[in-house]
PDB file as gemmi writes it, atoms N, CA and C in Angstrom:
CRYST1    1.000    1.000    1.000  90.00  90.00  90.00 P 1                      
ATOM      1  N   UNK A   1     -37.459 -20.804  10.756  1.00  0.00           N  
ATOM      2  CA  UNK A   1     -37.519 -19.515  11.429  1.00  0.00           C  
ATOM      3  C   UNK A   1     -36.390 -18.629  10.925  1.00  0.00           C  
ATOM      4  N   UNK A   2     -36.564 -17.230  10.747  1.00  0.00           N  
ATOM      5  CA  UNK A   2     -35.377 -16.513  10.281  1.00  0.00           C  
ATOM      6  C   UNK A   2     -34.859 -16.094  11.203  1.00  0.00           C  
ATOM      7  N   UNK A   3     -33.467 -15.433  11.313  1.00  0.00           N  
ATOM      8  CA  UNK A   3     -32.400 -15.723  12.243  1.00  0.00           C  
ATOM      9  C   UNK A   3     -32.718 -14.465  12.311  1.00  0.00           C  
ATOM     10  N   UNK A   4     -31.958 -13.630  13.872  1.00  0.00           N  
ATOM     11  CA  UNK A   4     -32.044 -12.600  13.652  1.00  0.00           C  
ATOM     12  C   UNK A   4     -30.504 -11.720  13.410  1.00  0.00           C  
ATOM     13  N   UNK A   5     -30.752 -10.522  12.680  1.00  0.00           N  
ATOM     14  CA  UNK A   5     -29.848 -10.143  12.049  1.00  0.00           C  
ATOM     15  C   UNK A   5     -29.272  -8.593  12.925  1.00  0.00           C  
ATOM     16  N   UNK A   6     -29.694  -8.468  13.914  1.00  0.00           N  
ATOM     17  CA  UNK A   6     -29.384  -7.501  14.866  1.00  0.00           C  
ATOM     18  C   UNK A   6     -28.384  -8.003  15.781  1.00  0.00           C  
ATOM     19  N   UNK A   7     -26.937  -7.263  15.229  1.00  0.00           N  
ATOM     20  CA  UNK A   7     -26.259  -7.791  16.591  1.00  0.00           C  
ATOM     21  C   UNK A   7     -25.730  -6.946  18.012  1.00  0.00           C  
ATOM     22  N   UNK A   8     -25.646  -7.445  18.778  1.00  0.00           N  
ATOM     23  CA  UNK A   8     -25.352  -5.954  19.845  1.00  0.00           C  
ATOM     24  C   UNK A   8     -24.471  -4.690  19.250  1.00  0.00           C  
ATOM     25  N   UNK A   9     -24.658  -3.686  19.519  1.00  0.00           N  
ATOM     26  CA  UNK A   9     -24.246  -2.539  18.978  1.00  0.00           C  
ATOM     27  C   UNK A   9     -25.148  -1.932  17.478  1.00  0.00           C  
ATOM     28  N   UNK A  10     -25.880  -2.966  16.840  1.00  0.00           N  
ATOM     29  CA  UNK A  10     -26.644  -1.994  16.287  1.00  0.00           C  
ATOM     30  C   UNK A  10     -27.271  -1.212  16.482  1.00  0.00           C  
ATOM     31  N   UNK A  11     -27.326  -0.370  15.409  1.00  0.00           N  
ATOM     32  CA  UNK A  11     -28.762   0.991  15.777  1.00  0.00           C  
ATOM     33  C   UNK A  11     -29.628   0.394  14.809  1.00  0.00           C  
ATOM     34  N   UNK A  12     -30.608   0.931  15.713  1.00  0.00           N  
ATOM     35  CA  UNK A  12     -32.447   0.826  15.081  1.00  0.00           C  
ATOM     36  C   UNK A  12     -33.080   1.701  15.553  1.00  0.00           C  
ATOM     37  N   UNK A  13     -34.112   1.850  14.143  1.00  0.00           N  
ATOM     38  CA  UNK A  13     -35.387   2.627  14.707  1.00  0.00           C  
ATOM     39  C   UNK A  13     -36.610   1.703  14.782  1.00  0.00           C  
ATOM     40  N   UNK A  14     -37.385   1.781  15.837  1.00  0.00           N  
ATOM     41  CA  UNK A  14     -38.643   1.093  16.118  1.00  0.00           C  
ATOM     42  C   UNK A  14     -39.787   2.165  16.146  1.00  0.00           C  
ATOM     43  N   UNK A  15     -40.839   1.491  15.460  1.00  0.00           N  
ATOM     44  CA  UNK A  15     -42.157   2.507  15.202  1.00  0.00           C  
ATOM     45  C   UNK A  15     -42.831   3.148  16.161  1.00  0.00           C  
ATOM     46  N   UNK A  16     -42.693   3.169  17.216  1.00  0.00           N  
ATOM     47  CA  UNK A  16     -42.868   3.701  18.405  1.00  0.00           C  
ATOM     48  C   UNK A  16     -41.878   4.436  19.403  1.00  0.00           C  
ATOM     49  N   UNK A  17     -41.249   3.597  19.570  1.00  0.00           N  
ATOM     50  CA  UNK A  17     -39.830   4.154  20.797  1.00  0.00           C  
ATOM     51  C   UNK A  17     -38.776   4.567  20.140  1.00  0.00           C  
ATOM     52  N   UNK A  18     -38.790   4.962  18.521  1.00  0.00           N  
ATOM     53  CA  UNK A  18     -37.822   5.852  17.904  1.00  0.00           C  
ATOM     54  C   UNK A  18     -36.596   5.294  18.043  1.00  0.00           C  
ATOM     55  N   UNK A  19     -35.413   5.619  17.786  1.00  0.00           N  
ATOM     56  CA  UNK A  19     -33.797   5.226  17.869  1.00  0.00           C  
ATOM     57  C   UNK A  19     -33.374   4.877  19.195  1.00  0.00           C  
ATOM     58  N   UNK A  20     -32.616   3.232  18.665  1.00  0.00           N  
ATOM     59  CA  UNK A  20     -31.826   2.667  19.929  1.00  0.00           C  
ATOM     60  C   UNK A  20     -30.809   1.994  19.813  1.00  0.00           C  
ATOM     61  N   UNK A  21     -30.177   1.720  20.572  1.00  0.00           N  
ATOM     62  CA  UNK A  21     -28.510   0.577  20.465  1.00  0.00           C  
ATOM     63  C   UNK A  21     -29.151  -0.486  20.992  1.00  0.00           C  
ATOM     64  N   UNK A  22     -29.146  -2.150  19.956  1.00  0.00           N  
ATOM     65  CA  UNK A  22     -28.856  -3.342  20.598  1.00  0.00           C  
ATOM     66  C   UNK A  22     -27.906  -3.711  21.524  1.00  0.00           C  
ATOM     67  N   UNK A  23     -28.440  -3.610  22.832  1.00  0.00           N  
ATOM     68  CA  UNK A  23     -27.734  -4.650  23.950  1.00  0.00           C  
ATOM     69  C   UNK A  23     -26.974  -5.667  23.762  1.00  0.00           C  
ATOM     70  N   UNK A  24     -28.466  -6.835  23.790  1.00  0.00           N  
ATOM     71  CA  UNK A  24     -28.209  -8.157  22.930  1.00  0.00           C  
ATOM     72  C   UNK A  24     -29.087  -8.874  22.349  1.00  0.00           C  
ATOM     73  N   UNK A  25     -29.459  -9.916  21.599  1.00  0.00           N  
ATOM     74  CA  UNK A  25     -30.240 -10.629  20.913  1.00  0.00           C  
ATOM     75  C   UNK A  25     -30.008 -11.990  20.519  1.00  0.00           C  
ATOM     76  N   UNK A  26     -31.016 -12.808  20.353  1.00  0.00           N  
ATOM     77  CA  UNK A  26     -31.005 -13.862  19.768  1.00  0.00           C  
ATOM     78  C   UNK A  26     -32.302 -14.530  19.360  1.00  0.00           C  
ATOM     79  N   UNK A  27     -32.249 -15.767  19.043  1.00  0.00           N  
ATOM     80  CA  UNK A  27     -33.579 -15.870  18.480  1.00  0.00           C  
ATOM     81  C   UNK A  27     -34.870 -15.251  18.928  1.00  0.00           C  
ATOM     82  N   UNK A  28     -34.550 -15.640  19.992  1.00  0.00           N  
ATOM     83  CA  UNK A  28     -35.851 -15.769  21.208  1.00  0.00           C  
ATOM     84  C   UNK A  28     -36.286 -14.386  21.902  1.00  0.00           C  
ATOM     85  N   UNK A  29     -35.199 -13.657  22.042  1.00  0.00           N  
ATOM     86  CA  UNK A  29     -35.357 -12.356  22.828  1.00  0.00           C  
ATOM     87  C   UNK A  29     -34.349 -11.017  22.842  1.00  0.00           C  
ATOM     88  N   UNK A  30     -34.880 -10.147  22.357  1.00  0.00           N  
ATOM     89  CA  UNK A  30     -33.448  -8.663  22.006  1.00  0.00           C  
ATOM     90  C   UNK A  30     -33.971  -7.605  22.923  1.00  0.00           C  
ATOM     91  N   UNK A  31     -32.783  -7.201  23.453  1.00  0.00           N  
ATOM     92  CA  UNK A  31     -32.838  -5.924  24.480  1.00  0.00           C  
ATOM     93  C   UNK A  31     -31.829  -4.565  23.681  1.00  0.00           C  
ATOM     94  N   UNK A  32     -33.241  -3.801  23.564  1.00  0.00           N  
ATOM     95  CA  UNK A  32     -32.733  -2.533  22.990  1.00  0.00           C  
ATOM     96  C   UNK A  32     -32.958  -1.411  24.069  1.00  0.00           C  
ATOM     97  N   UNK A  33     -31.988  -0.020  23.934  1.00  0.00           N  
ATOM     98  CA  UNK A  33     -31.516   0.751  24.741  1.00  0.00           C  
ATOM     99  C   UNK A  33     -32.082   1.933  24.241  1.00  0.00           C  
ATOM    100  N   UNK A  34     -33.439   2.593  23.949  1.00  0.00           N  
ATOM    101  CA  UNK A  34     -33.650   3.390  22.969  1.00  0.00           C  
ATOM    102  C   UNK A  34     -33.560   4.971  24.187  1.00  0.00           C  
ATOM    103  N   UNK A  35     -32.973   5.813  23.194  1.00  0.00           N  
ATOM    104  CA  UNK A  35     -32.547   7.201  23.703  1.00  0.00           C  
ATOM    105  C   UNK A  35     -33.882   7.653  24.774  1.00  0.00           C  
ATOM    106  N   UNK A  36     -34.584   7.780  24.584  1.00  0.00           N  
ATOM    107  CA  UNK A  36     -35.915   8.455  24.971  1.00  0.00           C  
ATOM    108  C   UNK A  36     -36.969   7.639  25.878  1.00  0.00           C  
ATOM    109  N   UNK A  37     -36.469   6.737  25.416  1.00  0.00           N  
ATOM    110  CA  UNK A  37     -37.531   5.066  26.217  1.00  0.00           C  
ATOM    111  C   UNK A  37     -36.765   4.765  26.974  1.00  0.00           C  
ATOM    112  N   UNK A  38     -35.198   4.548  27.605  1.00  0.00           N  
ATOM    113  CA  UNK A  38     -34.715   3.469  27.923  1.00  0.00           C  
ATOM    114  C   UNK A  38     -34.862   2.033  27.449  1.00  0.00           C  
ATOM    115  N   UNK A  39     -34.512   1.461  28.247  1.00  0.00           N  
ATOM    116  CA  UNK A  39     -33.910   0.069  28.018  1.00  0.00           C  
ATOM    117  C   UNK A  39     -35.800  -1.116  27.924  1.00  0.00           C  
ATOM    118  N   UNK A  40     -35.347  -1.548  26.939  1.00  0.00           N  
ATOM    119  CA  UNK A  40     -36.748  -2.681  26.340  1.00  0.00           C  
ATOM    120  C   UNK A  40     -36.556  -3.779  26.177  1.00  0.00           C  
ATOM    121  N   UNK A  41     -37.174  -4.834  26.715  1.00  0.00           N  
ATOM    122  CA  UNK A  41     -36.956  -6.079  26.107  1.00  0.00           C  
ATOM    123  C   UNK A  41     -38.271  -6.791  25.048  1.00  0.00           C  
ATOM    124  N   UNK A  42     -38.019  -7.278  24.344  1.00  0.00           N  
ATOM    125  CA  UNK A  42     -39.025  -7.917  23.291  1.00  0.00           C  
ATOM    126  C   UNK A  42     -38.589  -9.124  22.945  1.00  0.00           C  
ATOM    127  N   UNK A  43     -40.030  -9.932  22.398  1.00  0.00           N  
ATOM    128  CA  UNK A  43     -39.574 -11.153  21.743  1.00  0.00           C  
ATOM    129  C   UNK A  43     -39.208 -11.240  20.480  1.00  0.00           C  
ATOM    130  N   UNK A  44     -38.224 -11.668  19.663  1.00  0.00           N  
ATOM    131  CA  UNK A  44     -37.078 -11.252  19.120  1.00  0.00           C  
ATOM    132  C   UNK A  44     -38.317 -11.341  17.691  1.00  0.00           C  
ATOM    133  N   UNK A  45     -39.534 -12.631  17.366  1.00  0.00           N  
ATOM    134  CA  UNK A  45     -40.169 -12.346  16.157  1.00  0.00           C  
ATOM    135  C   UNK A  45     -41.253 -11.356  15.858  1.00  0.00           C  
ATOM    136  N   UNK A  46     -41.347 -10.838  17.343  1.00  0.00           N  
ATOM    137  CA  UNK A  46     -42.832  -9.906  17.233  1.00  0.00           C  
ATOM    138  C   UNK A  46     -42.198  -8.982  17.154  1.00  0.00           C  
ATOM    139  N   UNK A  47     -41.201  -8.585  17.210  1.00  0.00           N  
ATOM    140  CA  UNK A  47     -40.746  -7.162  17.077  1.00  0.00           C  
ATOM    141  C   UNK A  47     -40.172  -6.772  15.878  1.00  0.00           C  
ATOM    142  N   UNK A  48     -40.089  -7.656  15.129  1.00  0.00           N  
ATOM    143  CA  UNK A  48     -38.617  -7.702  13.786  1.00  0.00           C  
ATOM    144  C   UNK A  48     -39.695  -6.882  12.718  1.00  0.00           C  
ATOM    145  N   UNK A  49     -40.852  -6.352  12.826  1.00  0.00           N  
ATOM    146  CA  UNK A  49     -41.146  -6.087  11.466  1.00  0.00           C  
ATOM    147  C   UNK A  49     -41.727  -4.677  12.050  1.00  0.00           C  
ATOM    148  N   UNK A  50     -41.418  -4.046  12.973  1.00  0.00           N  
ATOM    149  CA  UNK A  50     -41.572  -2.859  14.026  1.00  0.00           C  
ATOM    150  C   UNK A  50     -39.806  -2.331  13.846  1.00  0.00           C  
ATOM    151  N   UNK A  51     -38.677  -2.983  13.320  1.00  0.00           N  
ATOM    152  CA  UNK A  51     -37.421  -2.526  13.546  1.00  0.00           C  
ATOM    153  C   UNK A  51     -37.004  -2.077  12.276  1.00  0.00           C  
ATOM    154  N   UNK A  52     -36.131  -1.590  11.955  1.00  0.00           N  
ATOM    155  CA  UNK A  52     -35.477  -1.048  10.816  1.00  0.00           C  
ATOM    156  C   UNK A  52     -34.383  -0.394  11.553  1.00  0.00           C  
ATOM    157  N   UNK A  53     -33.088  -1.038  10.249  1.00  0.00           N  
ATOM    158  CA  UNK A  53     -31.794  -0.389  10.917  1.00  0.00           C  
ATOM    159  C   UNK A  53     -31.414   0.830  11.122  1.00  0.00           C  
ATOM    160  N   UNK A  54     -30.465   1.445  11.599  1.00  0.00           N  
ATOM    161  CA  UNK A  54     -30.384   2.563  11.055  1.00  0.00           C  
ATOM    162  C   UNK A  54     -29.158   3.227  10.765  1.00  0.00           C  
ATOM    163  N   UNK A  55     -28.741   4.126  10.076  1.00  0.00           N  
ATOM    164  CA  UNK A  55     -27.111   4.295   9.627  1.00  0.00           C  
ATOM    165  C   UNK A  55     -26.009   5.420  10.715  1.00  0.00           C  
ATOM    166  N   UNK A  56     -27.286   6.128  11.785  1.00  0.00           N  
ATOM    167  CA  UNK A  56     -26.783   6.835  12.649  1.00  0.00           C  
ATOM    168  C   UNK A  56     -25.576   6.414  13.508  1.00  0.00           C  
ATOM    169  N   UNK A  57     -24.827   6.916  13.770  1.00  0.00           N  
ATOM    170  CA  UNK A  57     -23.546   7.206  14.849  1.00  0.00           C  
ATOM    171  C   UNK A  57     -24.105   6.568  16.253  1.00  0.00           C  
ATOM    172  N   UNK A  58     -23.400   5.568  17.179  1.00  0.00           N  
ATOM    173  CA  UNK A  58     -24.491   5.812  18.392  1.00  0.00           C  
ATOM    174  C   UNK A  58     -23.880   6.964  19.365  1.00  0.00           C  
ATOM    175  N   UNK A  59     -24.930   7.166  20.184  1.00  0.00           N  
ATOM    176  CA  UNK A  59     -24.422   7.825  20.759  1.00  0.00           C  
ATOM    177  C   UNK A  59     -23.295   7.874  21.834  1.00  0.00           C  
ATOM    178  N   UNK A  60     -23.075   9.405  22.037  1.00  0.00           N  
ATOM    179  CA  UNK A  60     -21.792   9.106  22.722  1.00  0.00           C  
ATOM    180  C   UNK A  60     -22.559   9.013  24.331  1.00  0.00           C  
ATOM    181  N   UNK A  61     -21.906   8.295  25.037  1.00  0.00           N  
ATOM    182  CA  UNK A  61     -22.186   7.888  26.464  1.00  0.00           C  
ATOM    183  C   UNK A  61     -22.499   9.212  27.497  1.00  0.00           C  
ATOM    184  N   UNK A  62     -23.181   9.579  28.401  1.00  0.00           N  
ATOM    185  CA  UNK A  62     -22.725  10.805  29.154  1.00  0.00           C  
ATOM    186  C   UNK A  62     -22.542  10.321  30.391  1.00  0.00           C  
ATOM    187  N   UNK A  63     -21.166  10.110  30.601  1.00  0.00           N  
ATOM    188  CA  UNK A  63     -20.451  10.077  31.594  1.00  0.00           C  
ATOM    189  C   UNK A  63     -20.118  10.660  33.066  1.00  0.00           C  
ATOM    190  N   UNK A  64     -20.767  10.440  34.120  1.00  0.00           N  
ATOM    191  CA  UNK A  64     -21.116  11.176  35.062  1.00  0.00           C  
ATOM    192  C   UNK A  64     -22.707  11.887  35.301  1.00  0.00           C  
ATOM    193  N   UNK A  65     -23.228  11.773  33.779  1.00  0.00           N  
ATOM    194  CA  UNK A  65     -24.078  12.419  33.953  1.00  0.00           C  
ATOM    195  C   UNK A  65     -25.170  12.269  34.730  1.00  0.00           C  
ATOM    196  N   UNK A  66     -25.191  10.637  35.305  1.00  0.00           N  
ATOM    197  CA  UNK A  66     -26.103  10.158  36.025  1.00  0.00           C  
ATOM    198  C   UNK A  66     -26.253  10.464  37.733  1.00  0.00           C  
ATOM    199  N   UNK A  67     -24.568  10.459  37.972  1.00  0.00           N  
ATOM    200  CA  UNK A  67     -24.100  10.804  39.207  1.00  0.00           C  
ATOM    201  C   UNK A  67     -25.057  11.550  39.985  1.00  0.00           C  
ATOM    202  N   UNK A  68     -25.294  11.037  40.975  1.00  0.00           N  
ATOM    203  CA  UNK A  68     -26.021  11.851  42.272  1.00  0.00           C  
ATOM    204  C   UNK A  68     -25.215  12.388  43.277  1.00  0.00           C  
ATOM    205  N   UNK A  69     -24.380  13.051  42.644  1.00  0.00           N  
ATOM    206  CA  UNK A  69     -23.415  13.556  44.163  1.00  0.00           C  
ATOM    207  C   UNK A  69     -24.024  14.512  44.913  1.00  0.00           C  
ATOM    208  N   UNK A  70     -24.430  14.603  46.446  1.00  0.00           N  
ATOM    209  CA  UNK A  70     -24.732  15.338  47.261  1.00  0.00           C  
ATOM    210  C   UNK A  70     -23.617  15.377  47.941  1.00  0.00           C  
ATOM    211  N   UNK A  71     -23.365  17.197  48.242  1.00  0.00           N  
ATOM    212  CA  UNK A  71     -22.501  17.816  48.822  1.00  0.00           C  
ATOM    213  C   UNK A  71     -23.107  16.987  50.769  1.00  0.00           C  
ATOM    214  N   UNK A  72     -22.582  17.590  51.445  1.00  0.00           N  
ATOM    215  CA  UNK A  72     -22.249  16.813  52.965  1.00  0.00           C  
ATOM    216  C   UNK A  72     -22.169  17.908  53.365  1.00  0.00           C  
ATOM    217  N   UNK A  73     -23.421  18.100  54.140  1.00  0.00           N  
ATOM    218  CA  UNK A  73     -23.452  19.869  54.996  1.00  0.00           C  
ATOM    219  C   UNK A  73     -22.725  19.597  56.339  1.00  0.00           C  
ATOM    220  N   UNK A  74     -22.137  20.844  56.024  1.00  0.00           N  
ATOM    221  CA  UNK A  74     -21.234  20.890  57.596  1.00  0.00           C  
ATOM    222  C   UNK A  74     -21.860  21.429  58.672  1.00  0.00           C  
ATOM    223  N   UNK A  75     -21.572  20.403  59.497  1.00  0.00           N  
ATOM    224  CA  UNK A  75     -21.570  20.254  61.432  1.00  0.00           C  
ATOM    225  C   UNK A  75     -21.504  21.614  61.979  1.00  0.00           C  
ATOM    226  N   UNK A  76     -22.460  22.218  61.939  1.00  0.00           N  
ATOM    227  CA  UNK A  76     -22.743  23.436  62.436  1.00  0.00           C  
ATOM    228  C   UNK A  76     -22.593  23.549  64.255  1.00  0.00           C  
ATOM    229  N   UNK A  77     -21.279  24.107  65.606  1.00  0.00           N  
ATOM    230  CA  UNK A  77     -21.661  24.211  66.424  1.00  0.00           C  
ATOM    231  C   UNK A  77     -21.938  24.978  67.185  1.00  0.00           C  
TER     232      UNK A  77                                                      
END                                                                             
């Protein structure tokens, strides 16, 4: 069996779900983080010929951006 050669923090593009950062991987099973898809898991040989690396930067994180802060309406008496 060939090993796989994706290690967390790579980038890839997959023929469908476009550019992502490896999570993690190993023989058996890799979880990629793709921009547009979120987060995927696959079995690590059915997917390997759907992947290609890629030389892009990853991205930078957006920090807060997820945050749900709701303001706290004031006690009207």
């Amino acid at each position: 069996m060939a090993s796989n050669n994706y290690s967390q923090g790579a980038q890839v593009e997959h023929d469908k779900f476009g550019l992502g950062t490896v999570l993690s991987s190993n023989d058996e099973r890799i979880v990629i983080k793709f921009d547009d898809h979120g987060e995927k898991k696959f079995v690590t040989p059915m997917v390997m010929g759907q992947l290609k690396k890629s030389d892009r930067q990853p991205p930078a994180e957006k920090r807060g951006a997820r945050r749900k802060a709701k303001a706290v309406p004031a006690v009207v008496q």
